[in-house]
Structure formats: structure tokens, C-alpha cells
N, C-alpha and C positions, 0 to 999 in steps of 0.2 A: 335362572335365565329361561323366557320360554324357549320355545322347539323352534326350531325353524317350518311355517306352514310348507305343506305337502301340494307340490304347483299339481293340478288338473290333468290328467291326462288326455292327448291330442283327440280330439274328436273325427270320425270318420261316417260320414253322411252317405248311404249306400240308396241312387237311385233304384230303387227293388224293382218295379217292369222292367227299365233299361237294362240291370242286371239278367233278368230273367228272360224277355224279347234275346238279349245278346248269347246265351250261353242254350236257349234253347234253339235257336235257328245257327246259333258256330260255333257249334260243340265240335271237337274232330271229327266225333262218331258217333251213331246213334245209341244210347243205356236203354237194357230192355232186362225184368227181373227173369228169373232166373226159366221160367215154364216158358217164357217170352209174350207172355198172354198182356204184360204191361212196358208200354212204354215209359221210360223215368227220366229221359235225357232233360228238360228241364229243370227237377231236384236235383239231380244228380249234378248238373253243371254250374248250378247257382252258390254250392254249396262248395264246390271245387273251383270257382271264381272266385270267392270270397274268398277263401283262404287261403290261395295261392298270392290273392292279392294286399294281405296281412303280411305273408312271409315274408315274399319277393320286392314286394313294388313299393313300398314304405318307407320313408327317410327318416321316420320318429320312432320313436317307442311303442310297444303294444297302446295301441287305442281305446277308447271306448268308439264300440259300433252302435251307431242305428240306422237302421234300414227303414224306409220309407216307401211309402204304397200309394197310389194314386187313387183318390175316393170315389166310391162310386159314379158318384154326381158331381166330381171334381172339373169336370169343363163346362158345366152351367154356364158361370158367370163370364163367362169368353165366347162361349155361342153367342149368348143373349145379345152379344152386343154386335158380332159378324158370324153370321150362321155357316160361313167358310170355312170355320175353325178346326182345323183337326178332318173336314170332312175328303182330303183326299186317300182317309186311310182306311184299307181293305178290312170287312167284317166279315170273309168267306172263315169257313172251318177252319184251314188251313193257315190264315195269319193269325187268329186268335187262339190257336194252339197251345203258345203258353198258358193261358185261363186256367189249363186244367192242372197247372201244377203247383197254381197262387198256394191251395189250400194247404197240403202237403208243405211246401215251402215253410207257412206260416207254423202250421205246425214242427215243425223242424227248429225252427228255428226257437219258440218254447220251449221242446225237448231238453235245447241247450244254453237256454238263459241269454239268448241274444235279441236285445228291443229292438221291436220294431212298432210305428205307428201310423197309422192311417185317421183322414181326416176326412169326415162322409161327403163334405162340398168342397174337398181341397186339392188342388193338383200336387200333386208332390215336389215340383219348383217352387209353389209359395211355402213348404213345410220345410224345405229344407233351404229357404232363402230364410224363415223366421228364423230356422236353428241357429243356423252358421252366423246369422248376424250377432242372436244373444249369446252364442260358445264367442265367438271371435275376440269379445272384451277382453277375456283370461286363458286365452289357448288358443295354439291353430287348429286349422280345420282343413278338413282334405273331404273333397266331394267325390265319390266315385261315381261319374258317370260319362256317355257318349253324348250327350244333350248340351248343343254352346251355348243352350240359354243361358247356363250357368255360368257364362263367360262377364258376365255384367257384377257378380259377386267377387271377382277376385280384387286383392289387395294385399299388405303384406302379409297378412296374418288367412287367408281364405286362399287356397290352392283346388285345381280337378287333377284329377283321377283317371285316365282316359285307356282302358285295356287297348283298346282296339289300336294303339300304336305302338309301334316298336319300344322296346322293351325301355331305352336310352332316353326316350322323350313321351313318356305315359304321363311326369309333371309338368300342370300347365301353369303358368304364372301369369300376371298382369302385367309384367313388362315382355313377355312373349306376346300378348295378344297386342300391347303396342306395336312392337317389331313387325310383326305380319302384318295387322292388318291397317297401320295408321292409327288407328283410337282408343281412347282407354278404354276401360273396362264400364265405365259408368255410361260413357256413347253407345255402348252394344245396342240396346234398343234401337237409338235410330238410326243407327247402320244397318240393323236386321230391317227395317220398316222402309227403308230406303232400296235396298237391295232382295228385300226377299226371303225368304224360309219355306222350302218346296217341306221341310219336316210340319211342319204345321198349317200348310196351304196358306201363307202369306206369300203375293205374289210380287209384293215391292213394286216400283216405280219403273215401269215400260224405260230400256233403255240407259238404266242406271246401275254399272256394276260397283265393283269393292272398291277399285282407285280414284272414281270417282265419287263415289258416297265419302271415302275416304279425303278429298280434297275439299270435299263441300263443309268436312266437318271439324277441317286443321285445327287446332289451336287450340280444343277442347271444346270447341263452337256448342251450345245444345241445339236441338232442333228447332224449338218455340222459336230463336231466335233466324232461322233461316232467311224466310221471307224482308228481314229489316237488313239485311248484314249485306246487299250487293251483291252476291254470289248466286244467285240463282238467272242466271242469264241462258242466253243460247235456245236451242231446242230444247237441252237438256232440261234449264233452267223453268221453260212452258210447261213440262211434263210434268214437272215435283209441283210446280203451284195449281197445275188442273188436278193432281191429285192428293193437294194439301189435306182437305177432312180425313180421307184414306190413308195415307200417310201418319198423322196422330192418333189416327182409331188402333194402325197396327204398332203403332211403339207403344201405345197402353197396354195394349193386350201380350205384347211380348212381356213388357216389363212384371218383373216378379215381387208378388206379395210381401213383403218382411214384420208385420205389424199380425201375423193369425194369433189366435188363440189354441196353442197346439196343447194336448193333453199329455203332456211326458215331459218330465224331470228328467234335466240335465242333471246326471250325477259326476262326472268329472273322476270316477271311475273307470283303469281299463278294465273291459269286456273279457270273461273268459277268453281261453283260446277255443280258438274257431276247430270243430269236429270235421276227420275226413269224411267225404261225403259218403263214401260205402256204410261209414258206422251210424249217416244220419237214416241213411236207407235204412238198414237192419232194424235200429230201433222205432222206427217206424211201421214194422214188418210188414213191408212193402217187396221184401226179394222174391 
């Protein structure tokens, strides 16, 4: 008789900035080695995020990790098309702080056999919108991150990760985001493109909030079909059609890539366990 095959273990998609933006600006307190000549609180917190987030916040089995990096030249193809993109976000010393602990980080996470991948022209939503789509055939997937873009992936097999909530509701599902906000998870585009995204300097539709995008888009309505469906009336109604081009430009550009060419094998292997971050310091001799 053969064996019975060995199912995949759950995959966990670890947005690596988000991670690292989050743990170095809301860490309790600030990590400094030991003479205090270096600050560490972003290693130090990325790596106590991580693995507190393995232990605690997990409803599966040890996972396979990968952490994902956003490429250098990963907002190109989003400028290119509205030069708005991303551009209400601060390049002082001070918000790009974490920058300095990519490298470390990376290294670190080496030390202890934990993949991670970066793609040089790829945001890290279309790499880990290609993962989760190809893991999701044969396993779930858990997305950790604070970014709702990720809200358009969920389904039954694709869940987020969300630290930044309470401890009871950190899993986010697709019939939660029904519940909230009105629309599936496939509508998220033009709900966000309707309404706005101040994270990414999409400004949405002058006078259009969430119960009303939310009504415009009942039923599972897509947007394409707005302007034919009757529903665009009132003032409201003048608003969405004076800024139809606008409108489509911003639900592309939310919408996430699934089709990249990502360089990493899925092995459907769990990942080591995840090192306390003191011990990732030391062997980094960083204290």
C-alpha cells in the first residue's frame, strides 16, 4: 500500500517593510547594544514580531515562512501611470529610519534559514499576491500584514494577519470584510478607488464614503459596469462620472499583480523555528 502523501505545510507571507515600518516605530521601547553607540530596535523588533507571531497568533501548525521585501524600483510601474503614487510619503531621516536595518534584518534572517525574497521591479503586494495565489491550490495561507490592500486576496483558503489588533481579532477573513464593509473581497479595488486610500495617496471620489461606495456596489456589481446599471444618480452620481478615467486608473493601480515571475520555490515545508531575537543579535555581533 503506498503512504499516505505528506499535506504542505500552511504558508505564511510576511510583508517584510510593514513588518519592519511596524516594530521599528511601535516597539515598547527603544534596543540599543550594549556601549549604546547602536541603535537595534528595528532587528531586534522584527525578529520578536515574527516570532511572537508564530507562537501566539496562529491557528495552524508551524508554517513555512517567507518574508517579502519590496524592490527597489518596485513602484515604477504605479508612478508611471499617476505620478501621485505613494508620493504623500515622508523621505525625511527620520521616516526612513527603518532603511537602516533592511540589511541586518536580511542578514538575520540567513543566519537562520528563514526565505526571504525580493523582486527588483516588484512591490511586495504583487509577490505576495503571485504566492498566495499559487500556495492557495494546496494549503492555506496567512498574510501578515497592516496593508488592506491585501484585502481583495482573501477567500477561503487565503486569510491576514493583522498585529496591530487586538489580540481576539488579528484574523481577518472574507466574510469579515463582507460584514464591515458591504463587498467582497474581489470589489476591494473599487471600493478603495471609489472611496480613497490616504496610504497610498489615492484620493477617491470628492464626497464618496464606505456606505455609499458600498451601495453603489450591492450585489457584487463590478465597477466597469457602473455607468450602465442606473445607480449613478444625484450629485453623488455627477461626481463618480466626472471622475470616471480617474476612478479606473485608481482600481488598476490598487489592484494587485498575481501572474510575476517570482524567483523562490515553494517548498511546502515548515520553516525552522523562528530564533529569539537577542540570540539573532549576538550572532550577528551587533551587541
Amino acid at each position: 500500500m503506498p503512504e499516505n502523501p505528506v499535506s504542505p505545510a500552511p504558508l505564511l507571507l510576511v510583508d517584510g517593510f510593514n513588518l519592519l515600518w511596524a516594530g521599528t516605530f511601535g516597539f515598547p521601547a527603544p534596543i540599543f547594544s550594549r556601549d549604546k553607540t547602536r541603535e537595534l530596535t528595528g532587528l531586534f523588533a522584527f525578529f520578536a514580531l515574527l516570532r511572537a507571531t508564530v507562537r501566539d497568533d496562529l491557528d495552524v501548525e508551524q508554517p513555512e515562512v517567507l518574508v517579502v521585501f519590496d524592490g527597489e524600483h518596485g513602484t515604477s510601474e504605479r508612478v508611471a501611470a499617476d505620478r501621485e503614487y505613494k508620493a504623500n510619503r515622508e523621505a525625511t531621516p527620520e521616516a526612513l529610519k527603518p532603511l537602516q536595518f533592511l540589511a541586518p534584518v536580511k542578514d538575520g534572517l540567513d543566519a537562520y534559514e528563514v526565505r526571504w525574497v525580493e523582486v527588483g521591479d516588484a512591490e511586495a503586494d504583487d509577490v505576495i499576491a503571485t504566492l498566495a495565489t499559487r500556495a492557495a491550490a494546496s494549503r492555506p495561507v496567512l498574510i501578515m500584514s497592516r496593508d488592506m490592500d491585501f484585502y481583495q486576496l482573501l477567500d477561503d483558503r487565503v486569510r491576514i494577519l493583522n498585529r496591530s489588533r487586538k489580540s481576539s481579532q488579528r484574523i481577518i477573513t472574507a466574510d469579515q470584510v463582507l460584514a464591515r464593509y458591504g463587498v467582497t473581497p474581489a470589489q476591494w479595488p473599487a471600493f478603495r478607488a471609489l472611496t480613497g486610500d490616504k496610504s497610498d495617496n489615492i484620493p477617491g471620489v470628492r464626497g464618496i464614503g464606505p456606505k455609499v461606495a458600498a451601495t453603489l456596489l450591492r450585489d457584487g456589481m463590478p465597477l466597469r459596469d457602473l455607468p450602465g446599471s442606473g445607480r449613478l444618480t444625484g450629485a453623488k452620481g455627477t461626481a463618480i462620472t466626472s471622475a470616471w478615467a480617474d476612478v479606473l486608473r485608481w482600481e488598476a493601480m490598487i489592484t494587485v499583480r498575481r501572474d510575476l515571475d517570482v524567483p523562490v520555490a515553494l517548498r511546502g515545508e515548515a520553516s525552522p523555528q523562528l530564533p529569539k531575537p537577542a540570540d539573532v543579535v549576538e550572532k550577528l555581533g551587533l551587541w
